[in-house]
Phi, psi and omega in degrees: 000134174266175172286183214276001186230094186294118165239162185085220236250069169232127157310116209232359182273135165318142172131191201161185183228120196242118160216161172184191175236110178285092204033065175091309195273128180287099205262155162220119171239123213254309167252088087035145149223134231246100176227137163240158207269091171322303208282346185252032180036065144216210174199100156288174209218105210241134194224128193229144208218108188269116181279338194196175239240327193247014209201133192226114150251150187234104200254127175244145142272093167237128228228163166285196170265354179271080184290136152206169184254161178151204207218155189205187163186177210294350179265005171250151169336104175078018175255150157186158185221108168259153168213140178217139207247095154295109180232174195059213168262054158302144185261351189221129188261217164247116161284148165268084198265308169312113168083042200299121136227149203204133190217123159230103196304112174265155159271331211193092176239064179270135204271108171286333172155195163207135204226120191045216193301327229266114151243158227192123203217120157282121174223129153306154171144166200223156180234180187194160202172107171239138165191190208225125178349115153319336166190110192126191216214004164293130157255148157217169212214121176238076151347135158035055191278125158221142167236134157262076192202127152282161194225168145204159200221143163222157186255000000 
């Protein structure tokens, strides 16, 4: 843990790195955007891939605000690894929902400091991620899943 008043040389900007193979394919989301949800105490990690002029995919990492490390999947509390494939202007996309599985490793859940109210936590970890169309027969499969990103919360 650094101090509670960060100085030098720590990385204090909000924001990450999402990447993994998406059916095979190598994806990097680079500027990632970093939201946390207050009312479900957790926080993601959101990486978006414009596939077609009409069509957005969209991979989240969610995780709690209670760091800790280990290996998890979507059914504990406050983990899921969502992907949806959005078209037009739709506020919601096609889930792979069906036959859902998921593993997510934090590696790394560390407190960077703090400043006035504002504390600011670096997190790590790698994923994994399968199911199936919610209606229909596409699958998918994500492979050698890593996330990067800092947050801040303030009280």
């Amino acid at each position: 843990m650094k101090d509670e008043d960060p100085k030098g040389n720590v990385n204090l900007k909000v924001g990450g790195n999402l990447s993994g193979f998406v059916n095979g394919k190598q994806i990097n989301y680079e500027e990632s955007q970093v939201i946390v949800y207050g009312l479900s105490n957790t926080v993601g990690i959101i990486g978006r891939e414009r596939a077609h002029p009409d069509t957005t995919n969209q991979l989240r990492i969610v995780i709690p605000l209670e760091p800790k490390t280990g290996v998890f999947d979507h059914q504990d509390n406050g983990f899921d690894v969502n992907y949806e494939v959005i078209t037009f202007n739709n506020e919601s996309g096609y889930g792979f929902n069906r036959n859902k599985t998921s593993k997510i490793e934090i590696t790394e859940y560390e407190k960077l400091g703090s400043i006035q109210d504002t504390t600011y936590y670096s997190v790590k970890g790698t994923f994994e991620r399968a199911g199936m169309l919610n209606m229909g027969n596409d699958m998918l499969s994500i492979t050698d899943g890593e996330f990067d990103f800092i947050y801040k919360i303030w009280f």
